[in-house]
C-alpha positions in Angstrom: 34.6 -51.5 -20.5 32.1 -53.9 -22.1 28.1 -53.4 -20.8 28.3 -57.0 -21.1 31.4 -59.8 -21.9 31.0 -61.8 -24.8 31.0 -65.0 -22.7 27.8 -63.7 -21.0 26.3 -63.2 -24.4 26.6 -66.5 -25.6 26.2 -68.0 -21.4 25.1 -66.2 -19.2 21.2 -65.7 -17.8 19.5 -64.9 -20.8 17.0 -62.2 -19.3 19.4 -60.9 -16.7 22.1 -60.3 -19.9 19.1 -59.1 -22.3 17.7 -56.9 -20.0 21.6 -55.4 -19.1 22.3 -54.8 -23.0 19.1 -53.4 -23.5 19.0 -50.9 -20.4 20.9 -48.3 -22.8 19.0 -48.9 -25.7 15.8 -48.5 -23.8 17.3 -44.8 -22.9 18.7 -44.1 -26.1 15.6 -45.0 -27.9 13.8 -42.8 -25.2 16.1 -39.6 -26.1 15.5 -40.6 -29.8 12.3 -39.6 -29.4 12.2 -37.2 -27.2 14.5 -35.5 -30.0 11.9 -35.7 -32.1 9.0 -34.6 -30.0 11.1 -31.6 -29.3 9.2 -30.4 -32.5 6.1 -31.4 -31.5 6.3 -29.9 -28.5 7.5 -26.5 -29.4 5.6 -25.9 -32.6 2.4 -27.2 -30.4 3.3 -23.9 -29.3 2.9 -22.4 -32.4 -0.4 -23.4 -33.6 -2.4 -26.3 -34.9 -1.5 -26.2 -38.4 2.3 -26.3 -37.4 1.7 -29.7 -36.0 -0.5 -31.0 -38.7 2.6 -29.5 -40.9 5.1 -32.0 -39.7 3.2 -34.2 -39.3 2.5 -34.9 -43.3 5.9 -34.9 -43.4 7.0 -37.8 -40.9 5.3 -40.8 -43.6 7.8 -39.6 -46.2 10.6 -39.4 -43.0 9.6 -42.9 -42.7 9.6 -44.4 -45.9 12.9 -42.8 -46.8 14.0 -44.1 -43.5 13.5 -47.6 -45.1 16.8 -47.4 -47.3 18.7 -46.4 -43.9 18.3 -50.0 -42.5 19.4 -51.9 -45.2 22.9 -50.7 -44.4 22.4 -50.3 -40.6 20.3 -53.4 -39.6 22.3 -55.5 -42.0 25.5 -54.7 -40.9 24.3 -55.2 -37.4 23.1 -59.0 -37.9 26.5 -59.3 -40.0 29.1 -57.8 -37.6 27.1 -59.7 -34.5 27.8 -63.2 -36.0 31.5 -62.4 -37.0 31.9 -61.1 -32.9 30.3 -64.3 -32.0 32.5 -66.7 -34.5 35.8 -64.1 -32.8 36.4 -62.8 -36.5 37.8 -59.8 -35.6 39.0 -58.1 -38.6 35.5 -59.4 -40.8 33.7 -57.6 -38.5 35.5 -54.3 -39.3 35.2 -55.1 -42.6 31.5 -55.7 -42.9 31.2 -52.0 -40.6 33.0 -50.2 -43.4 31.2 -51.6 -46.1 28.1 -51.4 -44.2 28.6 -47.8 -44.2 29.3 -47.3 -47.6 26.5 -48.9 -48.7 24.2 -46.2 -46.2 25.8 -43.5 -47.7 24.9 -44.8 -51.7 21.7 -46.4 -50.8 20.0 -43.1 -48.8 22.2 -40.6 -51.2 20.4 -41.8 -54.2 16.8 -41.3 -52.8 17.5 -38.2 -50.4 18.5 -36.0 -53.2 15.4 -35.8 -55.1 13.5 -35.5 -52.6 14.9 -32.7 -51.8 15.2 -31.3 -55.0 11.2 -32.4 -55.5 10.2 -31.6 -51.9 6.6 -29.7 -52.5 5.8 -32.2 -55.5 6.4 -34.9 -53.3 4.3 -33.5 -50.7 1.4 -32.5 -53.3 1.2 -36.1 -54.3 -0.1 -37.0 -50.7 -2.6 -34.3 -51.1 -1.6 -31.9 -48.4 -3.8 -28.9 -48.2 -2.2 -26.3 -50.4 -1.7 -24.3 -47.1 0.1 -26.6 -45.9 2.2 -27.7 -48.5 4.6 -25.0 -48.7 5.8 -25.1 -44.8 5.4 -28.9 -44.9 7.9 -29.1 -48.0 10.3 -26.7 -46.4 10.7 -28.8 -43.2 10.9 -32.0 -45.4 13.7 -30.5 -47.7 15.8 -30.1 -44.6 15.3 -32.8 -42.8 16.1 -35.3 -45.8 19.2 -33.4 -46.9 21.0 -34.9 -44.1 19.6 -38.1 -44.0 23.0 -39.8 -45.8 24.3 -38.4 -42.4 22.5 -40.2 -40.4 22.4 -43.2 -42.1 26.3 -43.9 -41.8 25.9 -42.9 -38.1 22.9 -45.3 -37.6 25.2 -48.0 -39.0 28.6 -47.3 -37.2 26.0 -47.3 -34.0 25.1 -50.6 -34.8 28.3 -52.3 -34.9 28.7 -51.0 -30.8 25.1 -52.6 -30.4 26.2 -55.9 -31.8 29.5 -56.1 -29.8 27.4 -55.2 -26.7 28.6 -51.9 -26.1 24.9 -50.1 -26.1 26.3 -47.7 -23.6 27.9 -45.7 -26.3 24.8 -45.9 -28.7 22.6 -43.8 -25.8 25.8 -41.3 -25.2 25.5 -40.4 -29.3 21.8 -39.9 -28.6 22.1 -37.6 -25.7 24.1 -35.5 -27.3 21.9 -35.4 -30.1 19.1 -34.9 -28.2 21.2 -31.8 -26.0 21.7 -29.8 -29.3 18.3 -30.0 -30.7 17.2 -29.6 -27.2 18.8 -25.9 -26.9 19.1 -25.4 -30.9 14.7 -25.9 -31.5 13.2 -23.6 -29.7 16.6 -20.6 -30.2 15.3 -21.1 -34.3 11.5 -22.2 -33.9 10.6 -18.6 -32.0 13.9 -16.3 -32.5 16.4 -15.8 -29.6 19.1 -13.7 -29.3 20.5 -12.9 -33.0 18.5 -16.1 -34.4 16.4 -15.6 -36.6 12.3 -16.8 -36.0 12.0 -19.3 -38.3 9.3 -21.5 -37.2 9.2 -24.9 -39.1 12.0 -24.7 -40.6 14.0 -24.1 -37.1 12.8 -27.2 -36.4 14.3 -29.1 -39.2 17.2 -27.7 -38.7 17.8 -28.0 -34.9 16.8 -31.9 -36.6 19.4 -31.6 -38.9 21.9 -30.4 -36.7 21.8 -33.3 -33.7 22.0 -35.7 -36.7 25.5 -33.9 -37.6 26.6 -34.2 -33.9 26.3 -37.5 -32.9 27.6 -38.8 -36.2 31.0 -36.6 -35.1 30.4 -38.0 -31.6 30.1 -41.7 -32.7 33.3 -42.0 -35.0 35.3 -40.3 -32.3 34.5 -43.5 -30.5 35.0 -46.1 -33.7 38.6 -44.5 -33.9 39.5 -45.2 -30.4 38.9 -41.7 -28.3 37.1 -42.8 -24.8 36.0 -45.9 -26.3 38.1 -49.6 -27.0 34.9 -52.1 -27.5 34.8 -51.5 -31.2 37.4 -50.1 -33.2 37.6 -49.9 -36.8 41.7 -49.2 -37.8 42.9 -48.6 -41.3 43.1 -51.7 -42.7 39.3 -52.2 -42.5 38.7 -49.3 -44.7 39.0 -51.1 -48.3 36.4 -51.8 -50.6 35.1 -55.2 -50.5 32.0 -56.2 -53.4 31.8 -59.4 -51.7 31.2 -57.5 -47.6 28.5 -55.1 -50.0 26.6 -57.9 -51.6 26.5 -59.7 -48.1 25.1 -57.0 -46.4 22.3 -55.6 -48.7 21.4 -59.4 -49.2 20.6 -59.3 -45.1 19.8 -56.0 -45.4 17.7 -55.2 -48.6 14.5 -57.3 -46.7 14.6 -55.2 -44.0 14.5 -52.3 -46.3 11.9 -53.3 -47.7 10.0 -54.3 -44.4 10.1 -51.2 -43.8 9.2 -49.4 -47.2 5.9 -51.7 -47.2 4.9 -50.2 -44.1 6.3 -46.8 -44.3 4.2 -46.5 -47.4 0.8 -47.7 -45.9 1.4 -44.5 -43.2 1.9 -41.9 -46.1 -1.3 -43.6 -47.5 -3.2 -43.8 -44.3 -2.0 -40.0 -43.5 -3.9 -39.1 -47.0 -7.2 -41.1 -45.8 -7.1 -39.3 -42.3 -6.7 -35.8 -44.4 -9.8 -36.6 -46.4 -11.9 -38.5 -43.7 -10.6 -35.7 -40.8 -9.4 -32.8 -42.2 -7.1 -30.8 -40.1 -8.2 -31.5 -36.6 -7.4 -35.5 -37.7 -4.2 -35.2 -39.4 -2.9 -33.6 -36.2 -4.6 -36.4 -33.8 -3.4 -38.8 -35.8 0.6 -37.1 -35.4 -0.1 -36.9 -31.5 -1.0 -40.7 -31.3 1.6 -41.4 -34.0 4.1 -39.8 -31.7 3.2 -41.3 -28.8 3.0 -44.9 -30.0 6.6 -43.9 -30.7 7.5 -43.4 -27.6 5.8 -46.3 -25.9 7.8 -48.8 -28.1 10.6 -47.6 -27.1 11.3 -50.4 -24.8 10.5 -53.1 -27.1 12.1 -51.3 -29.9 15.5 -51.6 -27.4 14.5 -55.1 -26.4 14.3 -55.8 -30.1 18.0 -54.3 -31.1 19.8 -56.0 -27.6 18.0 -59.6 -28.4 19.1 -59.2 -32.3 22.7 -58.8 -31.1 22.5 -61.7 -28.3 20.9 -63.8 -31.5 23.2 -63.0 -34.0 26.2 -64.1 -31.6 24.6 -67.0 -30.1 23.9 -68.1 -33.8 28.1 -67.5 -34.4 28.5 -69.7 -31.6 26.3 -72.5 -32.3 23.9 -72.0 -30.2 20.9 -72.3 -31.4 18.7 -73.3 -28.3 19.9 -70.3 -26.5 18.9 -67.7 -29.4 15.7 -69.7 -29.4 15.3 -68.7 -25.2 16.2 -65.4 -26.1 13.0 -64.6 -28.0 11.3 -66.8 -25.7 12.6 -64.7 -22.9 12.1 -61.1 -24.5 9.0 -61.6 -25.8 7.3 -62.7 -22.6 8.6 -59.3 -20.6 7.7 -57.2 -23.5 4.0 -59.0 -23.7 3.2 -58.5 -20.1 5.5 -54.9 -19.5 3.0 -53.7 -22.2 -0.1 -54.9 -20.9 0.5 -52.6 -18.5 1.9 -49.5 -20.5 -1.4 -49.4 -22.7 -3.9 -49.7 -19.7 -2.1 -46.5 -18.3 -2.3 -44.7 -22.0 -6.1 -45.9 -21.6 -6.9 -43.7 -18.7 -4.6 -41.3 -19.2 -5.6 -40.7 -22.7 -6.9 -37.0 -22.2 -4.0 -35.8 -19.9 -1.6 -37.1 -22.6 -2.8 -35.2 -25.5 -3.3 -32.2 -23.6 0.5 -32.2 -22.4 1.7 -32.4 -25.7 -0.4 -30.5 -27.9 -2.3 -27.7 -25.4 -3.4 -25.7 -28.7 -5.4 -28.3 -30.5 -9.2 -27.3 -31.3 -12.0 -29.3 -29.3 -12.4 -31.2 -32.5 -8.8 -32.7 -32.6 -8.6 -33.1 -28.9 -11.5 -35.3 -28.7 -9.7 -37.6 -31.8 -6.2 -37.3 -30.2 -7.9 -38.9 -26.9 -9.7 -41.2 -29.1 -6.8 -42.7 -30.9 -4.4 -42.9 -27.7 -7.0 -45.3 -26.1 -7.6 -47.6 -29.4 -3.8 -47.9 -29.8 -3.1 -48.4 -25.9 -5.7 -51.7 -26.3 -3.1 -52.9 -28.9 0.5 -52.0 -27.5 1.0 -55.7 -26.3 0.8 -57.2 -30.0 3.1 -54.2 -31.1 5.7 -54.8 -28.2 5.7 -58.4 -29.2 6.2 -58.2 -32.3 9.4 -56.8 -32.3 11.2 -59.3 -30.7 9.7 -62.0 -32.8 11.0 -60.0 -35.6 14.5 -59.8 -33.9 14.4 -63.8 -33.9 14.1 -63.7 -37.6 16.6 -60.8 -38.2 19.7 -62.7 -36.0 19.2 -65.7 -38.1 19.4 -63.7 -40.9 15.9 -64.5 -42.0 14.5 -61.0 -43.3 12.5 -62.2 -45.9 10.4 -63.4 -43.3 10.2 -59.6 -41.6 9.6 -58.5 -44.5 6.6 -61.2 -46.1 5.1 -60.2 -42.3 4.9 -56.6 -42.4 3.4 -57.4 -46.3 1.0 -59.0 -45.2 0.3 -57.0 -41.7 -0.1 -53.6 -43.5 -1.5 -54.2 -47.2 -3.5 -57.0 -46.2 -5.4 -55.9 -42.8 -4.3 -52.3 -41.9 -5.3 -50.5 -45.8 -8.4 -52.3 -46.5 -9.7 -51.4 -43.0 -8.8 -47.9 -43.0 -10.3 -47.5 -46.7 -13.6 -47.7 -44.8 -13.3 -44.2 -43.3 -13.6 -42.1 -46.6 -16.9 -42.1 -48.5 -17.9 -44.1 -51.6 -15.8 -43.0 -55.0 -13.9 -40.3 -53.2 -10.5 -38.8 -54.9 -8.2 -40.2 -52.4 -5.6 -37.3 -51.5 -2.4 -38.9 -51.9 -1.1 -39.6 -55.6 -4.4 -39.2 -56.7 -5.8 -42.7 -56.5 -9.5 -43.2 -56.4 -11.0 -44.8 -53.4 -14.3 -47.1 -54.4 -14.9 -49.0 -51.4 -14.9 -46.3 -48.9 -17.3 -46.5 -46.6 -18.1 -43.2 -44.9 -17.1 -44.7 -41.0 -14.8 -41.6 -40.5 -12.1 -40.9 -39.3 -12.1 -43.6 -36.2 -11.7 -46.6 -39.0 -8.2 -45.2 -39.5 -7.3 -45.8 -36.0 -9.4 -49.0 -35.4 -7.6 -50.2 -38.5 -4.2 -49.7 -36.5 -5.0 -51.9 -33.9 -5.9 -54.5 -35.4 -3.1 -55.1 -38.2 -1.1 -55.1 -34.9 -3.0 -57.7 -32.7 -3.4 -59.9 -35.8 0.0 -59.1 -37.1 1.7 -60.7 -34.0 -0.6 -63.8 -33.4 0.3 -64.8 -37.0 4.3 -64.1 -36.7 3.7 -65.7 -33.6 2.2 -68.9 -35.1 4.8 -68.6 -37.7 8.0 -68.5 -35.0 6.6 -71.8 -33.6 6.7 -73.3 -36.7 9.7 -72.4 -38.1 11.4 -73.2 -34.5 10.7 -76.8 -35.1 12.2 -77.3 -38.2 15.5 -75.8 -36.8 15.4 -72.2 -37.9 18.1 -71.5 -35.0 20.2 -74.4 -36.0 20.4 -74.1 -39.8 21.5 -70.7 -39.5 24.3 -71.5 -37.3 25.4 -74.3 -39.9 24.8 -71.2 -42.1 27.3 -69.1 -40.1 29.9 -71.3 -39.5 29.9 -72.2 -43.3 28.5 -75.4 -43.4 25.1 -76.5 -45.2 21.6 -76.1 -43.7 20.8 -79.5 -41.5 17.0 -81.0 -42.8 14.9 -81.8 -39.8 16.5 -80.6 -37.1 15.1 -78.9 -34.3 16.9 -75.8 -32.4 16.5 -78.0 -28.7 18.7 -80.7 -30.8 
């Protein structure tokens, strides 16, 4: 049964049908990341420097992640337009190529890193006592990263046919393994070993192994007839591959450009707050995870709704469907970060009892300064999806450019002193400043309240010279239209 028809997609009320499609992503976004604070959690059991441990890790998570969407997201905006054009059998295609070209694309980098795992993590100046158990948990987590990536993208094709209830049933059963398998290998139960970090990564590894089982069980037909790949779809096609790292490839890099400002910014929290900051910073960082959840699921279902309506030549509707989105994301999290705001202390408490007074006080700290700026974060995500569904990534990608290396680096270069050795890859820092630690998290907030009044300026602009309807003429393989608008 379909979460929503394809007529309603591409006709029905656009908030009532966004909010439908995105219910389940909401909920599997929110078991994402409750898989992941499953670590946090647990090994805020173990001690301080546990925390601080993964947390040096999660930049290098992210930027690696970076080479998952090019296959994932790309085959997303690619399968949504052939479901909205009812091409079938191009759909499957671009899903099996799609995948292919996660598996090569995250192969190629995850290996080394692996390989390399405590030289990669000595290049972003980790303490040397916590390189060793940061490395370890790295190592593991990475090696299955190809896994993921081909499960992310075989996801994605459900998400763009609509069918986001099966996306949230791969997470929970994700989330269910590492839920019992994480704290059975973190602190020893039964005949398991206590192996601390590294039962961590694994219990990680493990959920990334079951819901990749879990989510081609339902591609091949078992509980699940919404999207189906059959036999014929799997063939090589250079033309399907070149389609989908074109779409995808700016996304990918979107996401490298600001995955790589973190691992910077982790190394300029190390120098400007030691220990007691590098695990503030990976309680805020994990909560700001968490609260963008919604937008994050608002983002996927109005990239799906966009890419069909654009199949469909409709460009007015995908234009409402930003329109739409980002209003209820705006104002939902106006509210969400005046609750983080007073709740601030509670928060970090809850998930990290063990810090030291220290890296309470900057955990509370950095919750409030982000909650001030989750309405520009929310926000931005849907603009982005507006982009994405008309297949503009180069636009996502010239944002996030622009968002992190020219307003969130230079301000957080103001928290280390003067001519310091910056920690990570050894780069000197000259116009440090000495503000501490704070600058980091000040600088957060505002790359995200600027970043989304400039995307925003940029979304009106590129509305009214027909953004919407030269894609469609795009889609449908016709040429571009010069000085349309999408109301035309």
């Amino acid at each position: 049964m379909w979460d929503v028809d394809r007529e309603a997609v591409t006709d029905g009320p656009v908030g009532r049908v966004l909010l439908v499609l995105a219910a389940p992503l909401v909920a599997q976004n929110v078991v994402y990341v409750a898989n992941a604070l499953i670590d946090t959690f647990w090994l805020g059991r173990v001690g301080e420097d546990a925390v601080a441990a993964v947390g040096l890790s999660l930049p290098i998570q992210s930027l690696l992640g970076a080479t998952v969407v090019i296959g994932a997201v790309g085959t997303q905006i690619l399968v949504a337009q052939r479901a909205g054009d009812d091409d079938e059998a191009g759909a499957r295609r671009v899903a099996v190529n799609g995948a292919l070209v996660a598996l090569a694309v995250t192969a190629a980098v995850a290996v080394p890193v692996v390989v390399y795992a405590e030289e990669v993590v000595t290049l972003l100046g980790a303490d040397p006592a916590l390189a060793g158990t940061t490395a370890t948990y790295l190592a593991i987590v990475v090696a299955v990263l190809p896994v993921g990536a081909v499960g992310d993208t075989v996801e994605n094709c459900f998400t763009a046919y609509g069918d986001t209830r099966a996306v949230f049933h791969v997470s929970l059963v994700g989330v269910l393994v590492n839920l019992v398998a994480a704290p059975v290998l973190i602190f020893g139960v039964g005949p398991a070993p206590e192996l601390g970090v590294a039962g961590a990564a694994i219990g990680t590894a493990l959920a990334g192994v079951a819901g990749l089982l879990w989510i081609l069980g339902y591609a091949a037909g078992i509980g699940r007839d919404t999207f189906r790949l059959t036999r014929r779809a799997f063939a090589f096609d250079p033309a399907t591959v070149r389609e989908v790292v074109s779409v995808g490839l700016p996304l990918g890099g979107q996401r490298g450009v600001s995955e790589l400002v973190r691992v910077l910014v982790v190394g300029l929290v190390a120098i400007a707050g030691g220990t007691a900051g590098v695990a503030a910073y990976t309680v805020g960082a994990r909560v700001a995870t968490l609260a963008i959840v919604p937008a994050l699921g608002i983002q996927q279902a109005a990239q799906s709704m966009i890419g069909q309506n654009v199949g469909a030549d409709a460009p007015a509707r995908a234009r409402r469907t930003t329109t739409v989105g980002t209003a209820m994301v705006v104002a939902g999290f106006l509210a969400l970060g005046a609750v983080q705001f007073l709740f601030a202390g509670g928060i970090a408490d809850l998930l990290a009892p063990d810090l030291t007074a220290a890296g309470r006080d900057l955990a509370v700290t950095y919750l409030r300064i982000l909650g001030a700026s989750y309405w520009a974060l929310g926000g931005t995500y849907t603009l982005l999806a507006a982009f994405n569904g008309a297949s503009r990534t180069r636009t996502s990608f010239a944002a996030d450019l622009i968002k992190y290396w020219a307003v969130r680096f230079p301000i957080a270069l103001a928290a280390v002193p003067a001519a310091t050795t910056f920690g990570a890859f050894g780069v000197t820092v000259t116009p440090g400043l000495g503000w501490g630690v704070a600058a980091v998290f000040w600088a957060v907030a505002a790359s995200n309240v600027l970043g989304f009044l400039g995307l925003g300026a940029y979304f009106l602009y590129a509305t009214r010279r027909g953004m919407f309807a030269n894609a469609a003429e795009r889609a449908s393989g016709g040429e571009a239209v010069a000085g349309t608008t999408d109301d035309d």
